[in-house]
MARMI-466282 format. One record per residue (C-alpha): residue in one letter; residue number from 1; x, y, z. Coordinates in steps of 0.5 Angstrom, whole numbers, plus 500, padded with zeros to 3 digits. Layout:
% MARMI-466282
   res     n     x     y     z
     A   NUM     X     Y     Z
...
% end
This chain:
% MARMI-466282
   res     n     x     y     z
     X     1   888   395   153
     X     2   881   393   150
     X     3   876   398   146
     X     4   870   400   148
     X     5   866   395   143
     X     6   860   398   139
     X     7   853   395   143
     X     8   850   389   137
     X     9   844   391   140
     X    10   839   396   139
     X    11   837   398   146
     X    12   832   402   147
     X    13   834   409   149
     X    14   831   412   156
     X    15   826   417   156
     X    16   824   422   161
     X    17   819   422   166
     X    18   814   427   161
     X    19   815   422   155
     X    20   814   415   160
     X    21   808   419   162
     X    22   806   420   155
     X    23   808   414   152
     X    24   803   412   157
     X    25   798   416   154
     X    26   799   414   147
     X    27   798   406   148
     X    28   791   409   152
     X    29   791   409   159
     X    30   788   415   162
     X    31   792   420   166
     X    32   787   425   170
     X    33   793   427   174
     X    34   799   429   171
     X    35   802   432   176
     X    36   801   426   180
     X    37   802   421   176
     X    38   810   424   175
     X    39   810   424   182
     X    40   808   416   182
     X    41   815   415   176
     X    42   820   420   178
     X    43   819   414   184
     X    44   818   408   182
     X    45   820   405   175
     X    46   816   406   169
     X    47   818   399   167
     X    48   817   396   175
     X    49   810   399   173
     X    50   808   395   167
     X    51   809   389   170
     X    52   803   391   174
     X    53   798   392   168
     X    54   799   385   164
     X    55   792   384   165
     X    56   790   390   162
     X    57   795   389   156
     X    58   793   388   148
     X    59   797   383   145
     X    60   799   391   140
     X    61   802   392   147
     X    62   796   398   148
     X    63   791   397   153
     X    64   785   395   154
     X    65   780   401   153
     X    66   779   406   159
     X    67   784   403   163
     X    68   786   408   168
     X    69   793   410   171
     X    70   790   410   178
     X    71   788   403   177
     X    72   794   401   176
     X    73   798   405   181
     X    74   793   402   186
     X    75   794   395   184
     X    76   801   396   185
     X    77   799   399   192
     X    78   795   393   193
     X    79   801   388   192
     X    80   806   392   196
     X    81   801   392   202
     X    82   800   384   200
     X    83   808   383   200
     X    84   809   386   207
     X    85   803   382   210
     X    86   807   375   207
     X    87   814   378   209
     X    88   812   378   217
     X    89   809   371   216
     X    90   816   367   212
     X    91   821   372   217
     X    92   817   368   222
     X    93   817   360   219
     X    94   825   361   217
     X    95   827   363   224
     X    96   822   357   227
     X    97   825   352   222
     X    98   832   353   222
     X    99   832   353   230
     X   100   828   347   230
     X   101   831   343   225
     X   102   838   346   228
     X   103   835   344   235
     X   104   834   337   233
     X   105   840   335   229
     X   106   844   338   234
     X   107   842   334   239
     X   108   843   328   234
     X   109   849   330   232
     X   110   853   334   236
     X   111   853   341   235
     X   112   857   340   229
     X   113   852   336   226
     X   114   853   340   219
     X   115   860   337   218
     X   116   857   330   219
     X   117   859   327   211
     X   118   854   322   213
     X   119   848   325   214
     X   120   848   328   206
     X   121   845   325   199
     X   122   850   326   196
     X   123   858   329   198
     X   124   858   333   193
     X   125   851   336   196
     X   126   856   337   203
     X   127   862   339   199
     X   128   857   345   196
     X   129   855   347   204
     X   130   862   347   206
     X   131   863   352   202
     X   132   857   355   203
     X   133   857   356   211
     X   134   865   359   209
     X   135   862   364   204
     X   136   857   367   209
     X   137   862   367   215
     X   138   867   371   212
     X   139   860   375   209
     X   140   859   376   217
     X   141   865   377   219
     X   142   864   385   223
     X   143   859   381   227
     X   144   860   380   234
     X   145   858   373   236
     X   146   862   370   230
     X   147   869   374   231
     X   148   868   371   238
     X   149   868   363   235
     X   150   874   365   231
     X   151   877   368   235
     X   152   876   363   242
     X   153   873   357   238
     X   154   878   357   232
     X   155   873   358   227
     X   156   868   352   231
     X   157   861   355   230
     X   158   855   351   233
     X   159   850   350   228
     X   160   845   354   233
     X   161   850   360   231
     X   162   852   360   225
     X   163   844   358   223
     X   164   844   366   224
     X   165   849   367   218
     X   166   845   362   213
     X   167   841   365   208
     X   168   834   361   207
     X   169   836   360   201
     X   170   842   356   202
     X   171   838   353   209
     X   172   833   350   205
     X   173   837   347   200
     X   174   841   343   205
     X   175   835   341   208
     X   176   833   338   201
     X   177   841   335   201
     X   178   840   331   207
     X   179   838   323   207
     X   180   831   322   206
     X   181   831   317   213
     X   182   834   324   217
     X   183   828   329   213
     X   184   823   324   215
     X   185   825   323   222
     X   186   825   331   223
     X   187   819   333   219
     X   188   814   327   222
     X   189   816   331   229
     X   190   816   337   227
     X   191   811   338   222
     X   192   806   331   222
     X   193   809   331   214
     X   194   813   327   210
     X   195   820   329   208
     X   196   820   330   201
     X   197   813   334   202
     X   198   817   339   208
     X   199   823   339   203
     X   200   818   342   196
     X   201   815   347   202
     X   202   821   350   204
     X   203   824   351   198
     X   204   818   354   195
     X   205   817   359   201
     X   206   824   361   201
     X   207   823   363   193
     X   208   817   368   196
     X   209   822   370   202
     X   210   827   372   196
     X   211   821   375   192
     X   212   818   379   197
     X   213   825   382   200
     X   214   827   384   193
     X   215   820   388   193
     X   216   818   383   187
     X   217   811   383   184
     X   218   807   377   187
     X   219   800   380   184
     X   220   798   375   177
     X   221   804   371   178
     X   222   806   364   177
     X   223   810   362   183
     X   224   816   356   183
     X   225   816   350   185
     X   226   809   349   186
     X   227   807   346   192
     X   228   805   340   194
     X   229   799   338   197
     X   230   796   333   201
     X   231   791   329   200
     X   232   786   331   205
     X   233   787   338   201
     X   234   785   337   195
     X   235   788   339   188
     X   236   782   343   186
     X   237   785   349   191
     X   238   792   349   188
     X   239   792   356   184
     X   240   800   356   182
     X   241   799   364   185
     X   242   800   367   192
     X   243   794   363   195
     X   244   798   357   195
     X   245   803   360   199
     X   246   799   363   205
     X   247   794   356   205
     X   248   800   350   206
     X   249   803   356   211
     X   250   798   356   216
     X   251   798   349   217
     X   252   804   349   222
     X   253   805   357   223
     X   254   806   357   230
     X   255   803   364   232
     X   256   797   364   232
     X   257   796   372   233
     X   258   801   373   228
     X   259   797   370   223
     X   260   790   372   225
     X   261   792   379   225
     X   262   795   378   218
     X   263   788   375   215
     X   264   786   380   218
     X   265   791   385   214
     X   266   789   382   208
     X   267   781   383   209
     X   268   782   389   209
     X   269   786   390   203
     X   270   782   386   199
     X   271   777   391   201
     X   272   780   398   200
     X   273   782   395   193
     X   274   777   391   191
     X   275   774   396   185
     X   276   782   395   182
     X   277   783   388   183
     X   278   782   381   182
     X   279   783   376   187
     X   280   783   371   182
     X   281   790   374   179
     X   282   793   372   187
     X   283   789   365   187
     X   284   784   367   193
     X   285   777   364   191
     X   286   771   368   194
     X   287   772   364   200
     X   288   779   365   202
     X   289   778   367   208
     X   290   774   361   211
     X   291   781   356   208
     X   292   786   361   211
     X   293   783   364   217
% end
């Protein structure tokens, strides 16, 4: 039986919601509604919050002075609202590149194209989906349509099935895993570009995918991996932020209503936060609008 060990580290210890509030307070940002501003932290952490006013910060960790709790919490509101709009665009991608790229290997291949050896870089990369495709399955095993291939197809899943089970992560790594000559052959088809360029693209949205389903903070980030650019884009746009993302997007988003009413969505964002945000923070230039519309 192993004792429980004394912690090394000196944590911090929790404090309640009063004392978040007035640690707030005492690194000088301004509360005018106390009763409010609890409401705000009993509901969304203190922790979560601070990472929201990193441009207000002193390098003494107080804050710029007048920095309003109201300013914060909006920003916060901004990004949440901004993380929503994306979340509809990249649901879409995801779902539009893992059937066309199911699609086209499918009718190369067969529709057990993914346990082709031959068309992976490396065999250790075929290996590491191998495992994946049965970590997922398993994962969705109370599913309906995947009991039905276990049980009438001996665990023989078409890849337009069992797209339905990969997670965007684990798609577009093995997207990357493939030989360049099949990555070339599909994103010149499907996407007017080269391989390696749809590869670095996939990668970055799903990293955001992840981000904004784990209600991760876009506003004043750096994203990874940075996305490349085409030459007719020019590097002086690229911004390292959120506008990076929503730029190469629009290239080959195919529903164009869906992205018109997201543009849309995010103008009037902008507006309604405009006194409390920074559009420089999520990389949009003053005239983002006419680049993403």
């Amino acid at each position: 039986m192993h004792k429980n060990k004394k912690s090394t580290f000196n944590l911090k210890p929790p404090l309640t919601f009063d004392e978040q509030l007035h640690l707030l307070e005492s690194r000088n940002i301004i509360v005018t509604d106390k009763n409010k501003a609890l409401e705000f932290l009993k509901n969304n952490s203190y922790y979560r919050l601070t990472g929201y006013a990193l441009q207000f910060r002193e390098e003494n960790g107080s804050y710029k002075e007048n920095t309003k709790l109201s300013t914060i919490v909006n920003v916060y509101e901004f990004d949440k609202g901004l993380r929503r709009a994306l979340s509809i665009l990249l649901e879409d991608f995801e779902i539009s590149f893992k059937t066309c790229l199911s699609y086209h290997l499918s009718h190369k291949y067969g529709p057990e194209c993914y346990l082709k050896d031959g068309i992976f870089r490396k065999k250790e990369w075929y290996l590491e989906f191998r495992s994946a495709i049965s970590k997922n399955i398993k994962k969705s095993s109370n599913e309906v349509f995947i009991r039905h291939h276990i049980n009438k197809y001996k665990r023989h899943f078409p890849f337009w099935v069992l797209i339905e089970v990969i997670p965007f992560s684990s798609f577009s790594k093995f997207f990357n895993s493939l030989r360049n000559a099949e990555k070339n052959d599909f994103s010149r088809k499907y996407y007017n570009c080269y391989g390696g360029i749809l590869a670095n693209w996939a990668h970055h949205f799903s990293v955001v995918r992840n981000i904004c389903a784990h209600y991760g903070r876009l506003y004043n980030k750096n994203l990874f991996p940075i996305l490349t650019f085409l030459k007719e884009d020019g590097e002086n746009l690229k911004t390292g932020k959120i506008f990076d993302t929503f730029f190469i997007l629009k290239k080959f988003f195919h529903n164009k209503p869906v992205w018109s009413k997201t543009v849309k969505t995010i103008e009037k964002l902008v507006t309604q936060y405009r006194d409390d945000i920074e559009i420089k923070l999520i990389g949009f230039p003053n005239n983002w609008k006419n680049l993403i519309q």
